[in-house]
SEZA-446793 format. One line per 2 residues: their letters; for each residue x, y, z of C-alpha. Coordinates in steps of 0.5 Angstrom, whole numbers, plus 500, padded with zeros to 3 digits. Example, Ala and Ser with C-alpha at 12.3 -4.5 7.8 and 13.67 -1.06 7.14 Angstrom:
as = 525:491:516; 527:498:514
//
This chain:
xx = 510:417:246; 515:412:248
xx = 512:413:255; 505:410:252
xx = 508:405:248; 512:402:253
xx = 505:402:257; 501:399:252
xx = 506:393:252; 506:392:260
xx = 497:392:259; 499:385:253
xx = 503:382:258; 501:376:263
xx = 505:374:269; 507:367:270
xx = 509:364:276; 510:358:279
xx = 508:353:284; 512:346:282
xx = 511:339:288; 513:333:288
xx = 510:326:288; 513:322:294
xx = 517:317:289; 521:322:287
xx = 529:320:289; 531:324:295
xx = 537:326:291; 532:330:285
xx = 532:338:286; 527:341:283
xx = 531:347:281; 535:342:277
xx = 529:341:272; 529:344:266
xx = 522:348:264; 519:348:258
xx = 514:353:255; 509:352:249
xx = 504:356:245; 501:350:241
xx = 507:347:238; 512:352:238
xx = 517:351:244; 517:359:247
xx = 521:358:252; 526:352:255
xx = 530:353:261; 533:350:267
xx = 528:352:274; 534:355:278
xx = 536:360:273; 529:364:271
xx = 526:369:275; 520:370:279
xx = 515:371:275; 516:369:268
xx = 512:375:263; 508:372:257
xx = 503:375:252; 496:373:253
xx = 494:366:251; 493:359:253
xx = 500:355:254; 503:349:256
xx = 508:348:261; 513:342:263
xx = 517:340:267; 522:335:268
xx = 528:332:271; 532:329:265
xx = 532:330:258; 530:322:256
xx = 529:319:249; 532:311:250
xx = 532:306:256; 537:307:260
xx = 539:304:267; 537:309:274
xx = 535:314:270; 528:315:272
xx = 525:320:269; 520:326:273
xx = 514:329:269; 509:335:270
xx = 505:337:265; 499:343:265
xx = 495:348:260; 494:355:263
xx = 491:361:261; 495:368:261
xx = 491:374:261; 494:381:259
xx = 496:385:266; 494:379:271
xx = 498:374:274; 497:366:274
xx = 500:361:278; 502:353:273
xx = 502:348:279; 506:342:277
xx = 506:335:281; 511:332:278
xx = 512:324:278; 515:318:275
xx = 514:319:267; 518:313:264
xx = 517:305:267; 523:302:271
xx = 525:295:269; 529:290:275
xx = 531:283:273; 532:277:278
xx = 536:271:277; 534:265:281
xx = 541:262:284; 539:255:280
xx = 541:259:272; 549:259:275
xx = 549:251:275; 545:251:269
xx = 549:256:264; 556:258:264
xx = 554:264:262; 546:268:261
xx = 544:275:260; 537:278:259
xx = 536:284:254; 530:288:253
xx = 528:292:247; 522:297:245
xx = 522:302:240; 528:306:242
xx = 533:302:243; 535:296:249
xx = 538:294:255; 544:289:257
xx = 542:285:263; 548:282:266
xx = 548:275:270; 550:281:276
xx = 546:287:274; 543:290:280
xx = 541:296:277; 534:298:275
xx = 533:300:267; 528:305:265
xx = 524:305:259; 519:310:256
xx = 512:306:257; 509:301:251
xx = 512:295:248; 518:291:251
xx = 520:284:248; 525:280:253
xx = 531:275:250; 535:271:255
xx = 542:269:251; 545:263:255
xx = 551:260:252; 550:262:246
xx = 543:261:245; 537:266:245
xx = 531:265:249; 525:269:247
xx = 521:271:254; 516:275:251
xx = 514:281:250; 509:286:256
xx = 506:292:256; 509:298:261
xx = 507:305:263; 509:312:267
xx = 510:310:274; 511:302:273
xx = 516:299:277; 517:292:275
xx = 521:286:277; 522:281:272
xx = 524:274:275; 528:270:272
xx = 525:262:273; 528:256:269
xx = 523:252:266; 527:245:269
xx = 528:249:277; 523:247:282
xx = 518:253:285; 518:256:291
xx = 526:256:292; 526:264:291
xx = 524:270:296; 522:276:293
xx = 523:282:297; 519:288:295
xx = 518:295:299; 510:297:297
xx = 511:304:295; 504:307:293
xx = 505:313:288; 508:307:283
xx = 505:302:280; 509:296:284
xx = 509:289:279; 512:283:279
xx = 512:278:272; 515:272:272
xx = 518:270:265; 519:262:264
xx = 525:261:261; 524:254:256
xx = 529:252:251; 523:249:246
xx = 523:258:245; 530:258:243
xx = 529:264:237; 529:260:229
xx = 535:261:226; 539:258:221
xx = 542:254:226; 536:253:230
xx = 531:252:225; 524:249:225
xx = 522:242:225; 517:241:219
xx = 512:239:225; 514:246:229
xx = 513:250:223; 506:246:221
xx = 504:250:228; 508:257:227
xx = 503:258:221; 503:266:219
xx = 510:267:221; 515:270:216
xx = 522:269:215; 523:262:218
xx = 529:257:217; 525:250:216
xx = 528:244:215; 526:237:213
xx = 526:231:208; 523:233:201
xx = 519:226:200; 515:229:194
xx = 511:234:190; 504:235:190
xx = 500:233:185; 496:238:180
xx = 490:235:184; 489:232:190
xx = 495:232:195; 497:225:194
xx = 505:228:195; 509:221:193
xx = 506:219:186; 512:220:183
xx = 508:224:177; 511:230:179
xx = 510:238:179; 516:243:177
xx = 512:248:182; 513:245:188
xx = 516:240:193; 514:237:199
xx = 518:237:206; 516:232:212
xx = 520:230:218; 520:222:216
xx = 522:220:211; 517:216:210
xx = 511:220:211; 505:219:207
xx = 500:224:211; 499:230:208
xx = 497:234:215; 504:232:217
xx = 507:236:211; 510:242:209
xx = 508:244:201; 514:249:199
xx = 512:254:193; 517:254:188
xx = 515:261:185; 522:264:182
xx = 528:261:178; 532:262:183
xx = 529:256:187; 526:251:181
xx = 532:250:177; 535:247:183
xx = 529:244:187; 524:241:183
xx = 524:234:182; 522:233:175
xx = 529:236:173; 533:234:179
xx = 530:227:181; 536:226:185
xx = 534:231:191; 528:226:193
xx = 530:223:200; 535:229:201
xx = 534:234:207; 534:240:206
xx = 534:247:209; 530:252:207
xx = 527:259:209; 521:263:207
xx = 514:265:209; 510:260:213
xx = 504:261:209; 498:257:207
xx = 500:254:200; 494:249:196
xx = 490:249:203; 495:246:207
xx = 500:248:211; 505:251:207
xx = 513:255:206; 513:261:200
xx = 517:268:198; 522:263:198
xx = 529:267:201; 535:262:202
xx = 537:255:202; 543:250:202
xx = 543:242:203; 546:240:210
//
């Protein structure tokens, strides 16, 4: 009876074996046996285990599975450590033996920076870093190395001289190898050569980031003229500044009538500005900020520079600050 058990057992089984390649990107200092091999029945991890330690032939009930295999266990952008992937579904049949072959190639994206020479003259000091949804690198003045990131969304900031710079954000995939090339925006062009070596089984890019003062992140330190916040319409928690030259009127937008509004004050960049298209109308919603903002009960506020954060969202059909979160009188 043992005899027939055990017999019956080997008849449920299949044999797995494996045939993994590499692409030619691969490093030349990458072991495929150094791989770790994972192997899943729908979701249910069955197995996980370095190449080199597993037998010839893996024996696996009869099903459909998928099997990976990969060089590093990675889940947040780190420098030079690419990853290599391989992934495909087989079919196990009980008594037979299947064979899951793997081409294994670049699954995360490499990020080199290069600084035009010019930045050492312009700045005392400068760094790039780079954030996507698992986390960020640091790039100094001086780093020559590659970081790698998961494919999706990087936004780059440039903080030279205790100022941040955003340098925008771009789309990376498995397999892109992208130069990001550093260009002031006061350097002339054509001062840089770029040496790339083409390697056809990665997505070889070049970008050039514009590094422009006018981009200096908004802060409290750093915050938006009335007209700047005029054309950011849409943005949240932005710090503003300007003149409180007004309130807007029950009807119409005549903002220095003198009759006016505990809800609401207006802000421009010059004192005596008179046009309602060049103007801020600041929601005075909570207590918090019309008891100390509004004209009617502080009329000694008219002409004083303020700086204020909030929304820049639309407020009576005109460019407008609301959902109010701090302010203070420089």
């Amino acid at each position: 009876m043992y005899s027939c058990s055990e017999k019956e057992t080997e008849k449920e089984n299949g044999f797995l074996t494996l045939n993994i390649s590499q692409s030619a990107s691969l490093k030349a200092d990458i072991v495929i046996t150094d791989f770790t091999l994972r192997i899943l029945s729908g979701s249910v991890e069955i197995l996980k285990e370095r190449i080199g330690d597993l037998p010839e032939q893996i024996a696996l009930p009869a099903g459909i599975y998928t099997v990976e295999a990969y060089s590093v266990e990675f889940s947040e952008p780190k420098f030079e450590m690419p990853l290599y992937y391989g992934k495909t579904i087989i079919e196990i049949e009980s008594g037979e033996t299947s064979t899951a072959s793997l081409v294994c190639s670049l699954g995360n994206a490499g990020i080199r920076i290069v600084w035009q020479e010019i930045f050492s003259t312009l700045f005392a000091t400068y760094q790039a870093q780079i954030d996507c949804n698992e986390g960020y690198l640091v790039y100094s003045s001086n780093e020559t190395r590659t970081g790698y990131f998961l494919p999706g969304t990087v936004t780059v900031t440039i903080h030279a001289d205790g100022q941040a710079i955003n340098g925008g954000t771009f789309n990376i995939a498995a397999r892109d190898m992208a130069t990001v090339i550093m260009q002031p925006k006061e350097a002339p062009t054509g001062e840089l050569t770029i040496e790339i070596t083409i390697d056809d089984t990665v997505n070889n890019r070049e970008l050039e980031i514009i590094v422009d003062p006018d981009n200096i992140a908004n802060s409290e330190t750093n915050p938006y003229t009335i007209a700047k916040a005029i054309e950011q319409q849409g943005e949240n928690a932005k710090w503003i500044t300007g003149y409180i030259v007004g309130s807007k009127p029950s009807v119409g937008y005549d903002f220095v009538s003198g009759i006016w509004q505990n809800t609401n004050i207006v802000l421009a960049d010059n004192l005596n500005e008179t046009d309602d298209r060049n103007v801020i109308f600041v929601e005075l919603l909570t207590a918090a900020y019309r008891n100390p903002l509004n004209l009617i009960t502080n009329p000694a506020n008219i002409h004083r520079k303020i700086l204020i954060k909030g929304n820049l969202i639309q407020y009576q059909s005109r460019a407008g600050l609301r959902n109010l979160s701090d302010f203070s009188f420089p």
